[in-house]
C-alpha positions in Angstrom: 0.0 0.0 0.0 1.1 3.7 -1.1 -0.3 6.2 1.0 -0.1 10.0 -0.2 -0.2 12.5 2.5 -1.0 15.8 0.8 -3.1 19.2 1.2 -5.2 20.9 -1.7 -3.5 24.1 -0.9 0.3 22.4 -1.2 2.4 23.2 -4.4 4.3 20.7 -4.6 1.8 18.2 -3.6 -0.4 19.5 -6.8 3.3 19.4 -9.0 3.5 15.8 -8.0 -0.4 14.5 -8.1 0.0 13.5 -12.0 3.4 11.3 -11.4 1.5 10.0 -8.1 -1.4 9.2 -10.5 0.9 8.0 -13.4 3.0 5.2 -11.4 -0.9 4.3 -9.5 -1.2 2.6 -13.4 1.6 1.7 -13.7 2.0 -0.5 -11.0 -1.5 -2.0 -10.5 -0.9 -4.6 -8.2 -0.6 -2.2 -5.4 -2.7 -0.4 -3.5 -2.3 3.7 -3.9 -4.4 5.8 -1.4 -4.3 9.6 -0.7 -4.9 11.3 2.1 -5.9 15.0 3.0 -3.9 16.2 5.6 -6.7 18.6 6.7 -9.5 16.5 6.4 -7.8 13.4 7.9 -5.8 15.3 11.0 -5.9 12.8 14.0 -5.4 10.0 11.2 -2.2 12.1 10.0 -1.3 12.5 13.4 -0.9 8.8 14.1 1.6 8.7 11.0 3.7 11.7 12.4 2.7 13.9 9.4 5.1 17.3 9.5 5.2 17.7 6.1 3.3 17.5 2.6 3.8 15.8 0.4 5.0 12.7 2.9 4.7 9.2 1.4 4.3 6.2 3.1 4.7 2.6 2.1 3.0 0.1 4.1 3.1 -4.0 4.5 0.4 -5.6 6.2 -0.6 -2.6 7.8 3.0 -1.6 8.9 5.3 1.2 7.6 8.0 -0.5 5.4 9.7 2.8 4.2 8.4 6.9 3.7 9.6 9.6 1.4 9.0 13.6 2.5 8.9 15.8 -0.3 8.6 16.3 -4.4 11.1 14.1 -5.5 9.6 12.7 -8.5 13.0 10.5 -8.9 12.9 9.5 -5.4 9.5 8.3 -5.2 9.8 6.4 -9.1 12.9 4.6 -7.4 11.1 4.0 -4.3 8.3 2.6 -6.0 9.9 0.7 -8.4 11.7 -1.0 -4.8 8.5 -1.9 -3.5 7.0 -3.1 -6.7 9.7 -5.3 -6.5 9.5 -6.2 -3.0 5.8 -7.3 -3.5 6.1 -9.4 -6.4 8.9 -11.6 -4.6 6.2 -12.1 -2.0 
């Protein structure tokens, strides 16, 4: 699972929505959620939010690995891990 911690009023999280989006197809046997930051609070809270975008990746309900920030190389390499990761499985 791929959890997107954003905000509607974040630049960078608006910069990064359509790469989020892109790599949601391109890697359909995982689960991509996102989650508004101001909507969601106590639930954000529990994840340690401090920052938007923050992305967290989750196994079996656990956090496996998180990326804070834009970085559309980052999270394509980060993905790509996972993807990786869960196919082994």
């Amino acid at each position: 699972v791929v959890v997107k911690f954003s905000a509607t009023w974040c630049k960078n999280c608006k910069e990064i929505a359509s790469t989020y989006r892109d790599l949601a197809d391109k890697h359909p046997s995982l689960v991509f959620l996102s989650v508004d930051v101001d909507e969601m609070t106590e639930f954000c809270t529990s994840f340690d939010i401090k920052a938007t975008p923050t992305f967290y990746f989750l196994r079996s309900g656990q956090p496996m690995d998180k990326l804070v920030g834009a970085n559309k190389v980052d999270l394509r390499r980060m993905l790509a891990t996972i993807a990786e990761l869960s196919a082994r499985m």
